[in-house]
Structures are given as C-alpha cells and as structure tokens.
C-alpha positions, 0 to 999 in steps of 0.5 A: 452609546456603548450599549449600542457600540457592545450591541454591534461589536457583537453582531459582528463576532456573531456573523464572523463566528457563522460565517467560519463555522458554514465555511469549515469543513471537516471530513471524518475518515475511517478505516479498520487499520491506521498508519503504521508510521508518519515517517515517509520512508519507514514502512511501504505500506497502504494506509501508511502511505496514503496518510503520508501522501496527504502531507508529502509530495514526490517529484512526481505523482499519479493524478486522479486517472492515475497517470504519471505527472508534474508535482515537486518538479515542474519538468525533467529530461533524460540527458543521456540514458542513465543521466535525469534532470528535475526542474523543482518549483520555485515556490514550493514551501514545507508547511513550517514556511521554509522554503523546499530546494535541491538540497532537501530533495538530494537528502530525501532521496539518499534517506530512502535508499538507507538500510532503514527504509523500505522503500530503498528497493524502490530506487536501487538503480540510482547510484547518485543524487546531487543538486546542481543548483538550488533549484535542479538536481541529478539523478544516475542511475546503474543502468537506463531505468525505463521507470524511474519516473514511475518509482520516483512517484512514491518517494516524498521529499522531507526537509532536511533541516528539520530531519537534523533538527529533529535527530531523524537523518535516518528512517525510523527502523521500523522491523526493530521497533524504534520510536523516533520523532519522524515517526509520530510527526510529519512537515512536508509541502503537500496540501495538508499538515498533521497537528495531532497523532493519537496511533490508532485512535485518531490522527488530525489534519489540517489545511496547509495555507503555505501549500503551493498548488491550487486548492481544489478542494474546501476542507479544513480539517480532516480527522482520521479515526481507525475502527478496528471492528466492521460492525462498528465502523459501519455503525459510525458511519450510519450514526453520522459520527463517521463522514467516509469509509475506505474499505466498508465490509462487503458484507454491509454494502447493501445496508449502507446503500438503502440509508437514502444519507449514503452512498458506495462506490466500488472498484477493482483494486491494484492488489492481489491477495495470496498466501506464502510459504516458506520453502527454505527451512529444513523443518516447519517451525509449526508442523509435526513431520520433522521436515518442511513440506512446502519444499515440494511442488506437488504440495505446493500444488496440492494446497493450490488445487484444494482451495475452492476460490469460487466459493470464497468470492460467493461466500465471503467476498459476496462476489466483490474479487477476481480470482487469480492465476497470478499475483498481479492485477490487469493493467500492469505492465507485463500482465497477460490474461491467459497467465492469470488463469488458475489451475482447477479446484480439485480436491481428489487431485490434491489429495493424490499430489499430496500421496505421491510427496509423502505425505498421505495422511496429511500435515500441521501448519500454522497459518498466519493472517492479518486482521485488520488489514485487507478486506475480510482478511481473517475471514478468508483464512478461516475459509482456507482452514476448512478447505485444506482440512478436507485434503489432511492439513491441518491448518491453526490459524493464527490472526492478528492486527497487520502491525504484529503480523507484519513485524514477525513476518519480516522477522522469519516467524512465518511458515504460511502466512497471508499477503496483499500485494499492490503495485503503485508502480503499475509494472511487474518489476515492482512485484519481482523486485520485491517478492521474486528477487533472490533475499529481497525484503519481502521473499519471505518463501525464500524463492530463487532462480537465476533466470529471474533475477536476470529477467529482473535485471532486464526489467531494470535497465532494457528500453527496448520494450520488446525485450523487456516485455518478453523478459517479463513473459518468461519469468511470470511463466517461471513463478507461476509453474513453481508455485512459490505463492498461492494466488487467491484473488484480485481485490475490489473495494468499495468506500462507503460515504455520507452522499454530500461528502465528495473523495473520488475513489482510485484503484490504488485505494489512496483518497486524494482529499485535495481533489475532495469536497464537501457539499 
C-alpha cells in the first residue's frame, strides 16, 4: 500500500509539474540597448520607458490604436478651464499588496515635476496637486492645458511608502550619475513586476497576480536580454535562444523573413532622427578656426544641402525611413507636409554657402553618435562623414553606447551631435517644449527666439484650436528657416519574432506584453 500511495503521489507531482510547464509561458526579448534606469521619473528615454511601462500605469494611457483612455483612473472632468478632476480605481494594488490611493498619485506627480526628473517639462503647467479624498485628486494647472491628458500619459505613479521606505522621494539624478534604489528596482501596479535587474545583461519579469485589470495576455515571465552587437542579436533569435527583437537590423530583414520559424513587421515610427549643432559657443570645442561656424545660417545650410538623405535611405536604411524637412513625424499635431519638405541635395550650392561664410577650404568638427540606440545609428553617421567631407568638412566621428553620449550631451560636451526625437505626446508642443524652448533641457544648439517661446507659450494654454494651430504653423515655419537642427529622416522599425510569439507592434515602439501571447 505505500508503494502503491508513493506510486500515486507521484503521478500527481508528475502531471501538476506538466501541467505548470505547458502553461508557463516566458517570452525572451532583446534589443541593442537596455534601460538606462528602473526609476520612472529618472530619464525620458525609449527603451527606459517601455521597460517601465511594463511595471508602471499612469492616469492615463494610449492603448493599442494609440488613443488616449482610462488606466489608474477610471473617468475625469475639466471643472472649469484650469481645474481636473481624476477619479482612481478602487481596486488598484501596487505589486507588493498595498493598496494605490490619492496620496501615491499626489506624490508621483509632484516627484516628476522635481529638478531630478526629466520628465518635469512634461507637466510644467500643473501648479498644484492634492488629493481631495482617498480616491479623487486635483490637478491645476497655470493655464487651460488643451493636452494634459496626453502629457499625464507618460507619468507613473510609484507608492509613496515604499519611495520614503526605500530613501528615493527624489528621482535618481541620473546626468550626475547617482546610484539609488529606485534605480535598479521598481514596484508599481502594472501588469508585470521586475524580480531581476542585471543593467545591461538581463532583466526579469514576471506576472503581477495582484494586478487590477484583465489579463489579456498568457506570459509568465518575460526576460529582457540586451544584445549590443546586430549580428548577434540576429543570431539569438534565429538559434531560438531569443523570442522577439524590437528594432531587428534593416540589413537582416530578409534572412529572418525566409526562416519559415520567423516573422517581421514594420512600421513608421513616431521618431525623427537629426543632427545638432551647438550655435552658442564663441569656439568649437573640436574645430581648428578658432571660432564657432555653426553660428552662421549658410553653414548651417551648407551641411544641410550636402548631406545626400537619398542615399542614405538606399544604402544604409535599405529604403526603411522617410526623409525629413522637419523634425516631426506625420500624425502630430500641427505637422504640415509641405513643411517636411526638405531643401535639395546639392553639393556645388553647399560649397559656395560655405565660401560666401569664410570658410572656403572648409573646417574641423567632431561628430558625436550613439551606437546602440536608433537603428543604424553609427552607420548613418559614418555615411555623413564622408558627404560632408566631399564640401571641406572635416568631420571625426566619435561613437559610443547611448548611456555615455547621452551623459556628456546633457553635460554641453557636444558640438555636433545625433539625436532621435519621438513625441509620445503626439503633438508639436512636445517637440518645441523640449528642443526649441529658450534653456530647455535638451536645446543643446542653444536656440532662442522670442516669438517661439511665445507660440510655445500658446501651444500650452490656447482652446481655440484655430489659434493654437496657427501658432504652431508660425513657429515650425521659424525653426525650419533657422536651420537650428539638420533633419534626416523619419524612422521605421521593423520587430522581428518567433512566428508563435504574439506583441502587436506601435509606432511609439513600446511592446505592450499585457496585450501579448504565446502560441
């Protein structure tokens, strides 16, 4: 009889044990970078982001047809036109099991607006948050905000005991390099939870049971492994070893489309790539004429009309991008096509623009790039080297990972530098706000101009969408004739996956793995 009781104890741990394995499902995903930070509020970055996203909910989100909706809030009201109300879910728990209130939501906000955070540009209207009772807050704001809701999108909310528990009221300040708790943990309410944090080796989730909504999903786990290197990362994923790439190399599309195991889905991105140059320095920190070129239009305009973005789509982005006129995408409010027009290719013109400046025979310039941040990053430099090269400049490229160039760029080390530049916001405020505005955080060409910062200023608090519209118009038509920046092109990007492994791609190129299965 005991052998017999053993014999069925057995068979029971046998099937149980099965049974968990058929229905665990973990998903292996990979990229070239990894997030920077776990703290929220720490760095507005892509891939920061979506890893957050997996583990923190804002008052709002954008779903999968990128429309704004209900999360951490169920319904709100504008009570006059700087008042908000939000109405929080009353079931909502962070993943630790304490229950997520007003206060937590009061907190989170005010931490995002702090000097730390770089997303307190995000929310610069709101002049005060308070909770009105345990489940309803107020938000004001300087002036009626006509997309606050779009801006709330991309704040998450953090518990505010565990943030004084844990000694991180404050956002990680990330530019100097601080190491915090908040940094390689993270306890939200979202669907998943992180229980490993290896930077830039591998980082785990897993399924968040205390988790509020309905699960739409079937994965257990899912286990973020960066791969720097292209050939690698392809090489993973074809082997088996790697489930889903989210930014596979242009060049390797058609290899992974012929494995009959694997599949690749593109799509245009909400992301323009473009090249800055500081016009404020009396002298290039790199260049060899004891002064600072790029304060002149027509060498502004001559690295413009010499860089051949035709070829580069050809040759380097094997047709996957869309030139650009502007450094904003189709979709965003206050985009025009006829805007997004670019001035022609034309290397005898940009000679003689750069002639008629003083500078006949040419510069020095150190070009600064990311290597493992957008797609073909350095490749796309190395190809503006050698146009820039056929006009006299003399360009040394300087590339490196996205978490150094990133540093030193916010740090004024840069003289010309790459950048990508999304807009979760889906509007051009977004865009002004951070690269046009006079000192805003990342105006690293030291733009300035009154009349777009007050555009901006009506961009921020204008309801009348004639107005607001037509204030837009005005200031891209002022940023594109400066030629503060070099547009190159909108981005696509293409996820390559195992055929049975199921993440819808978004043109804001953030997985959403609670919509996500396996097959």
């Amino acid at each position: 009889m005991k052998t017999k009781n053993l014999f069925k104890i057995f068979l029971t741990l046998l099937f149980v044990f099965a049974t968990s394995i058929s229905w665990a499902k973990t998903v292996k995903w990979s990229m070239q970078g990894d997030s920077l930070t776990l703290d929220p509020h720490a760095q507005n970055e892509g891939p920061t982001t979506m890893v957050s996203r997996q583990v923190y909910e804002a008052l709002v989100t954008r779903g999968l047809d990128m429309s704004i909706g209900p999360q951490l809030a169920h319904k709100w009201k504008a009570v006059d036109p700087t008042t908000w109300y939000f109405y929080l879910r009353e079931d909502v728990k962070f993943s630790n099991g304490q229950d997520m209130t007003s206060e937590d939501v009061v907190f989170s906000l005010l931490r995002a607006q702090q000097p730390t955070s770089d997303f307190k540009e995000y929310i610069s209207t709101i002049i005060s948050v308070k909770a009105i009772d345990k489940y309803t807050i107020q938000i004001k704001t300087r002036e009626p905000n006509p997309i606050l809701l779009n801006q709330l999108s991309n704040i998450f909310v953090m518990s505010k005991q565990w943030a004084t528990d844990n000694f991180v009221i404050a956002p990680q300040n990330w530019d100097a390099g601080q190491e915090t708790f908040s940094a390689t943990n993270a306890m939200g309410t979202g669907p998943f939870k992180i229980t490993l944090r290896e930077p830039n080796t591998k980082t785990v989730f897993k399924k968040n049971n205390k988790w509020w909504g309905n699960v739409e999903h079937n994965i257990t786990e899912i286990q973020l492994l960066p791969i720097k290197n292209a050939a690698t990362r392809v090489a993973a994923l074809l082997s088996g070893e790697i489930d889903i790439v989210t930014d596979a190399p242009v060049q390797d599309l058609d290899r992974i489309k012929s494995s009959a195991g694997h599949k690749v889905e593109s799509t245009p991105q909400m992301r323009t790539i473009f090249l800055g140059m500081d016009q404020a320095a009396d002298q290039l920190r790199t260049g060899n004429t004891g002064d600072n070129p790029f304060k002149k239009k027509e060498v502004r305009q001559a690295l413009y009309q010499a860089i051949d973005i035709e070829a580069i789509k050809k040759k380097v982005m094997r047709g996957l991008s869309e030139p650009a006129g502007i450094i904003t995408f189709p979709g965003v409010t206050g985009y025009t096509k006829a805007l997004d027009k670019r001035l022609p290719y034309d290397v005898g013109a940009a000679k003689k623009l750069l002639a008629d400046a003083g500078y006949p025979d040419g510069f020095e310039v150190e070009l600064r790039c990311p290597n493992d941040r957008y797609v073909n990053d350095e490749a796309i430099c190395t190809a503006v080297v050698g146009m820039l090269g056929k006009i006299g400049v003399n360009v040394s490229l300087f590339a490196q990972t996205k978490s150094k160039h990133f540093k030193e760029l916010k740090d004024n080390q840069g003289d010309f530098y790459m950048l990508g530049w999304g807009v979760p916001t889906l509007d051009s405020h977004y865009v002004f706000h951070y690269l046009y505005e006079t000192d805003a955080s990342w105006n690293k060409v030291n733009f300035s101009d009154s009349e777009v910062d007050a555009a901006i200023r009506v961009m921020e608090g204008e309801v009348d969408l004639d107005k607001r519209n037509a204030a837009i118009a005005n200031a891209w038509k002022i940023v594109r004739d400066n030629i503060a920046y070099l547009p190159l092109h909108h981005q696509v990007i293409s996820w390559a996956s195992k055929t049975n492994v199921n993440v819808p791609i978004r043109p804001n190129n953030e997985p959403l793995f609670r919509f996500s299965s396996v097959d």
